[in-house]
N, C-alpha and C positions, 0 to 999 in steps of 0.2 A: 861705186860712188865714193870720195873722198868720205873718210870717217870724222872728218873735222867739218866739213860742212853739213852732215848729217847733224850735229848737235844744236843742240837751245835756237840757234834764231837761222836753222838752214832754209827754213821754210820761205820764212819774211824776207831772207834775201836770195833765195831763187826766183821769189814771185816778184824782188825789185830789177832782177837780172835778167828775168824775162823780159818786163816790161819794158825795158831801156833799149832792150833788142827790137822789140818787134815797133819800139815809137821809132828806131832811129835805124834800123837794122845791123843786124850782126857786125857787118865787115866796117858800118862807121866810128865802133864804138871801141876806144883805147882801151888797153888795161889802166892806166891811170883814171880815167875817165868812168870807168866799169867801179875801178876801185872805192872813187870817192863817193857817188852815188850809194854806195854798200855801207859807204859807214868806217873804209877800214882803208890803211895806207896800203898803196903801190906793192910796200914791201911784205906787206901781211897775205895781200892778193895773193903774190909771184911764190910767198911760202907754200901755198898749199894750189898754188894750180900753177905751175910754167907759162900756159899763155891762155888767150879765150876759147882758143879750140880744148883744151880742155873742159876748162868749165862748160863747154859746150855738149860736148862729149857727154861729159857724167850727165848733163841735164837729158840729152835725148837717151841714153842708156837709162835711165832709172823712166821713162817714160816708159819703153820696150818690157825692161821687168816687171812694171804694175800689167801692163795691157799680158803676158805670159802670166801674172797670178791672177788674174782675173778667170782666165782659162781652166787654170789647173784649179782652181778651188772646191769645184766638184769631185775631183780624184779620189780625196780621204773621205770620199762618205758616199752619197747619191750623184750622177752622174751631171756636169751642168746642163741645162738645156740652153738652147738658143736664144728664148724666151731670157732667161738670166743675163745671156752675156751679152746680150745685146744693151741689158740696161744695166749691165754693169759699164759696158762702152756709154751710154749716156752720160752715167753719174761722174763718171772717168774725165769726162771731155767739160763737162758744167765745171770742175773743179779746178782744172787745168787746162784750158783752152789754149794759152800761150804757147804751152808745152807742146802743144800737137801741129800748130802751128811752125812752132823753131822746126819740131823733127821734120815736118815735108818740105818746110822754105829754105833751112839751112845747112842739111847733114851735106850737102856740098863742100861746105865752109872745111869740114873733120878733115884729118890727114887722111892717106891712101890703107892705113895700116886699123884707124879708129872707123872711118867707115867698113872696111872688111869687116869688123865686129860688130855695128851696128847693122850689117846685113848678115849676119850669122843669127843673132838674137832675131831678128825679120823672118827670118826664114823657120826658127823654131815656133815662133809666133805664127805662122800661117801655117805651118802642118799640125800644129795644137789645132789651128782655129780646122782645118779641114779635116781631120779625126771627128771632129764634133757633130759638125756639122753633115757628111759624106764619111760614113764609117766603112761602108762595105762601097765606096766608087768601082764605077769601070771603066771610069774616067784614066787616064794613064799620060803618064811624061809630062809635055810643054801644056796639052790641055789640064792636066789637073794645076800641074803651078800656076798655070795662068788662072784660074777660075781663083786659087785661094789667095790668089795675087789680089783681084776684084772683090771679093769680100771683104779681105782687110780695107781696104781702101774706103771700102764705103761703108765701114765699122766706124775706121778711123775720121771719116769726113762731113756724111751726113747728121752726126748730131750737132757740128759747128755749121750746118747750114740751115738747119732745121732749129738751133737756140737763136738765132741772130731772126729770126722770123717774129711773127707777132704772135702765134701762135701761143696758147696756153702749154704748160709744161707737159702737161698729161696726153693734149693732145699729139704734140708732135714726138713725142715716146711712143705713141700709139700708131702713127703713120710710120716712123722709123721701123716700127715690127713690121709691120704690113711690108713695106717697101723690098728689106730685108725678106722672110719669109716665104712673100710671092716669087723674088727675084731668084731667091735657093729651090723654091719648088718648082718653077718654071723648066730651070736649069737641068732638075734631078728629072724631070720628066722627058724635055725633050733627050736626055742622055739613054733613058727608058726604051723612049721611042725608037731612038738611033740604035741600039745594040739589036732590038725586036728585029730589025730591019734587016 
């Protein structure tokens, strides 16, 4: 992520650069356009980003790193459980909803060469998330990617489907486990089954 949009008001203006994407989407919205909304000229933008695909970039790339440290934060001490990061994906998704949004709606938008990195980071991110969760599989190849293909996804999805509900907080954290849980136990069982076989 730019080191200059990290500073004092990166926050206020990712959360205005989101917002601007997802009211009018990505591909309607100029750099000029992007720029004056932020606060800042054209030429201050183009300083520190070439063009929207970057800013875009760095916004779904610094999404990808939180959801990997989310992960890894049990490494330096006790191991996470699923229980954790699952509601570490909650807390993740209530904060930045927009952010999760861009990353599924628009990583199309990135070049050929910023998407390859954004599916590199994807890819550490769901073999993090499938160590955790399936330490010892026997599961193997397209089945295992595929399986940590689907976890992510509905790591990444269901708390935006399950906050936009009427649902109390606590409740729908609590059926997100469930959901989760069941769907990995389900899974690890009939794998169980299948090898017995």
């Amino acid at each position: 992520m730019n080191a200059v949009m990290r500073c004092g008001n990166f926050e206020e203006r990712r959360d205005k650069a989101l917002a601007l994407f997802a009211e009018k989407g990505f591909g309607q919205v100029s750099m000029r356009e992007l720029a004056s909304h932020l606060g800042l000229t054209a030429g201050s933008l183009y300083h520190h980003f070439p063009s929207k695909q970057d800013l875009l970039y760095d916004l779904i790339e610094e999404l990808y790193e939180e959801l990997l440290a989310c992960l890894n934060q049990g490494r330096r001490g006790h191991p996470q459980t699923l229980v954790q990061v699952i509601a570490a994906h909650w807390a993740l998704h209530a904060e930045r909803p927009l952010q999760f949004r861009l990353a599924e709606r628009d990583q199309c938008c990135l070049s050929p060469d910023q998407q390859a990195r954004i599916g590199q980071l994807r890819q550490q991110y769901e073999t993090a998330l499938l160590r955790l969760i399936v330490p010892k599989a026997t599961l193997r190849g397209e089945a295992l990617q595929a399986t940590a293909h689907v976890i992510a996804n509905l790591l990444n999805s269901l708390p935006g489907w399950l906050q936009a509900s009427q649902l109390p907080q606590a409740q729908g954290l609590a059926l997100m486990e469930s959901m989760m849980l069941g769907g990995i136990e389900r899974t690890l069982l009939g794998e169980s089954l299948n090898s017995m076989a």
